[in-house]
N, C-alpha and C positions, 0 to 999 in steps of 0.2 A: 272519522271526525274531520270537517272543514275547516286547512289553518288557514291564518291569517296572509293572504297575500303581501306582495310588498305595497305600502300604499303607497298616495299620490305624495310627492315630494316638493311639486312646484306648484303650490297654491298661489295664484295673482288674485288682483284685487283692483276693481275700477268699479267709480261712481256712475250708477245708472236709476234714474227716474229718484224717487226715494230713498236708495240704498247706495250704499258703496259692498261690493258684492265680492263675494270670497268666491271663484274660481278655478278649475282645472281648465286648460288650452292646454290640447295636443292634437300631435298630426300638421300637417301640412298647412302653412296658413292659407293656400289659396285653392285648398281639398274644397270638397263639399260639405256644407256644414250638417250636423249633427248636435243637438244639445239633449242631454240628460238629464231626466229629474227625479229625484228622490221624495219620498212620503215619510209619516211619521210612521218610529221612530226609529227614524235611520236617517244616513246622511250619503254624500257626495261617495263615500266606499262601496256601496252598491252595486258600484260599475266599475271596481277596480280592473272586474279579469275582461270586462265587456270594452273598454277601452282600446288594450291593445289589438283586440280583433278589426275594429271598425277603424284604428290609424293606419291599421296593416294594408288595409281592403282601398287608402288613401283621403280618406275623410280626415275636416279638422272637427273635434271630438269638443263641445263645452259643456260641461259638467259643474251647475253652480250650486253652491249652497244655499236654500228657500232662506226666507226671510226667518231671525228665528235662533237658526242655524251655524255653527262653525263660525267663520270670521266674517258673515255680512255683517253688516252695523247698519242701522237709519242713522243718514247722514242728519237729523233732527231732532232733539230730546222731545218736541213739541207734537211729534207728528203719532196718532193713535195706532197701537199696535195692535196691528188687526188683519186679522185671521182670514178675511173673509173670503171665495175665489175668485171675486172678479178683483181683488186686489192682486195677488197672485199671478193672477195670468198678466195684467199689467207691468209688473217686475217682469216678468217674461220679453214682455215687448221691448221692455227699456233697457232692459242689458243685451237683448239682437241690436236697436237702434246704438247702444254706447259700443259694443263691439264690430257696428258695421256691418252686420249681419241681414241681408234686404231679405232672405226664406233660408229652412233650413227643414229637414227630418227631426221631428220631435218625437222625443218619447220616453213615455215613465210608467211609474207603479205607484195606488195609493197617493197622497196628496199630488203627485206630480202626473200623475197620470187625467188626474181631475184638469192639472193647470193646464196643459197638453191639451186635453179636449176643445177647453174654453179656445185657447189661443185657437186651432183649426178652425171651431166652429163661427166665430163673431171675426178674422182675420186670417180668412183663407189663402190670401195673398203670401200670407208668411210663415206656413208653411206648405213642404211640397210631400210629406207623406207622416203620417203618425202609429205609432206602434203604443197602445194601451194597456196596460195591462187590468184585468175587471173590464174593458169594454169604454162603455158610455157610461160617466160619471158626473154629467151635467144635472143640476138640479137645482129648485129653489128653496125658500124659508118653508114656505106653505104645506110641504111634503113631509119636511120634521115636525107638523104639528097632527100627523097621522098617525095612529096607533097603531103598529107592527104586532103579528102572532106573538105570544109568548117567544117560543125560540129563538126569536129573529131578535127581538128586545135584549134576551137574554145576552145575546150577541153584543150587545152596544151596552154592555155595563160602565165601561168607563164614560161614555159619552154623556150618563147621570151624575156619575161621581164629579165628573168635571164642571157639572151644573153648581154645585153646592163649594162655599169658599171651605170646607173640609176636605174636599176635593182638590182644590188649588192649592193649597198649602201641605195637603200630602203628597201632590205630585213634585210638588217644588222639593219637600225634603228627601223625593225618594225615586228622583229621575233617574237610575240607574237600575235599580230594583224596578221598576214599573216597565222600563223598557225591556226588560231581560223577559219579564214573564208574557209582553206582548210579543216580542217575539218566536217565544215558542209557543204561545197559544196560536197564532196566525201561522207559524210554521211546525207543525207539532215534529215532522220527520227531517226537521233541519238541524242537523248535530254539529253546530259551531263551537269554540275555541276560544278561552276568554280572550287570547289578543285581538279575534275578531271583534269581537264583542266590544270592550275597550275601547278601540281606533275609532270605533262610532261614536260611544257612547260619551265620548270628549266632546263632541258638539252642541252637546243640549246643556252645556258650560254657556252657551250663550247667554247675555243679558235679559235677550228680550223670549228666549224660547219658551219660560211658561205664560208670559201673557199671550205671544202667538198662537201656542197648543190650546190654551182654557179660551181663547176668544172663539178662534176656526171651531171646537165643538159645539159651543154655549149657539154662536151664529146659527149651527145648522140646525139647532131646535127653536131656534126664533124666541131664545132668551137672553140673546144681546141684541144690540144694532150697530149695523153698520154704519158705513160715511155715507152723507149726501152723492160725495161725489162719484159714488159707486153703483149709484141707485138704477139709473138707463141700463147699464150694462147686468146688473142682478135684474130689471123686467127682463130682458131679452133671454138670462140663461134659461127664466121660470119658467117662458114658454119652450124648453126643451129644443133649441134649435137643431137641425138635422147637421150630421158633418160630411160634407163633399170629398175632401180629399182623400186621394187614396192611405187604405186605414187596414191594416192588421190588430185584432185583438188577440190578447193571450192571459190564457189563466193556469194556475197548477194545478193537475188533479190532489194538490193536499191542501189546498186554500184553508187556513183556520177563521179565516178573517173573514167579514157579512159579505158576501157579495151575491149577484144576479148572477142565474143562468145564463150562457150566451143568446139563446133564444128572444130574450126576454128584450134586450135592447140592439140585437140585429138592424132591426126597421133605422133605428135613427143614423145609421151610418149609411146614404145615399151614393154616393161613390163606389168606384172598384173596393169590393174590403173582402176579409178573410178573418176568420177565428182558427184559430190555435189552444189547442188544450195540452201541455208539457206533462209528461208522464214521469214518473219514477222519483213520485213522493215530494214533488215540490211546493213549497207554501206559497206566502202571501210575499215574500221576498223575491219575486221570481229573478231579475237578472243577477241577481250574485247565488239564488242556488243553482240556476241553469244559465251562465250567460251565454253558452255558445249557441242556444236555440232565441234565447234576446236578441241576442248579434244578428244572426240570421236573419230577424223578421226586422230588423233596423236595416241591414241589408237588401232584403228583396222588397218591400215595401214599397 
């Protein structure tokens, strides 16, 4: 069974764009940057063991908590809380711009892997290589209004339940229990430890984390809407734009979670890129159940 590493101890926290933002800084400050992002429903621990490998190797390591999350806050009671990914990838820009950060190696799994994308693909300047996990995750509203085979549906049962305010209000009463069975459905051979479990699961304590969760689903079936202000940049992801820089994908042979062949979205990575498939049972969690093969492709990427 996988115990709990030691976690992160020195949480900072600085105001960027909308948010004042709960992050990890380590490594070197004038290493090469590196930022880390987590999906639902997991948090900034992800990358505990992936961390020391990539401060070791002399990079400086940022690792924030999504909007939602642990100890971000919107710095504004007024400001809608929303899920959306062209919002997301934005937070991304504004906490590089608050931390000074002009490019950097990006790379995630699941929500962060999506915001990862967006940022390379619409602000290629800012980053200098990406490591995805699932691939190419860029997509519009129009695609969730497409009826998927049964099994694939099957797949996205929550993504219904979360349509309906029975949904929103079970998840609210039972964010611990929902994430526990999500992630062993998405990791089925990942034998975690409840202090693992736990050190996460402290996070979805946030305030705002079930309107973030229930909006980003509802969005992607095109049974919310988003902000005006997001609208140029959701045309731009709809048309699927290609990502230039250099780009490693990676998936586990135990993925439980919906995802795409690599075949499937190859084409949209135009640049030097590489797929990776991690063997010996690993889910939907890939850098904390394999992070020395994460590390690697942050690494050589």
């Amino acid at each position: 069974m996988a115990k709990a590493a030691a976690g992160f101890t020195d949480v900072r926290q600085i105001d960027a764009g909308l948010l004042n933002v709960g992050y990890v800084d380590a490594g070197p400050p004038d290493g090469e940057a590196v930022i880390l992002l987590h999906g639902w429903p997991y948090d900034i621990h992800s990358f505990v063991d992936v961390v020391p490998v990539l401060t070791a190797a002399g990079y400086r390591v940022v690792v924030p908590y999504l909007r939602g999350y642990g100890t971000t806050r919107f710095l504004s009671a007024d400001t809608m809380r929303n899920g959306e990914p062209a919002a997301m990838a934005l937070d991304l820009v504004a906490l590089m711009d608050a931390l000074k950060i002009d490019t950097a190696k990006l790379a995630g799994f699941d929500w962060g892997a999506r915001t990862a994308d967006v940022v390379a693909a619409l602000w290629p300047e800012r980053c200098r290589g990406l490591v995805s996990v699932s691939g190419y995750l860029i997509d519009g509203q129009a695609s969730g209004r497409v009826p998927l085979p049964p099994k694939a549906e099957f797949a996205w049962w929550y993504q219904y339940y979360f349509a309906t305010e029975r949904g929103r209000e079970g998840y609210d009463r039972n964010r611990r229990d929902f994430a526990r069975l999500i992630w062993q459905t998405a990791s089925p051979k990942w034998t975690f430890d409840d202090a693992t479990f736990d050190r996460t699961a402290a996070s979805f304590d946030n305030p705002d984390h079930v309107d973030i969760v229930i909006h980003n689903y509802r969005w992607r079936l095109a049974l919310a809407d988003g902000e005006a202000r997001y609208d140029e940049i959701e045309q731009r992801l709809a048309g699927k734009p290609k990502i230039n820089v250099p780009s490693i994908s990676l998936e586990g042979d135990a993925n439980g979670a919906p995802h795409l062949e690599p075949g499937v979205y190859a084409k949209q990575f135009a640049g030097q890129y590489e797929h990776r498939t991690v063997g010996g049972g690993v889910g939907h969690n890939l850098p904390q159940e394999a992070p020395q093969a994460f590390a690697e492709a942050v690494l050589q990427v």
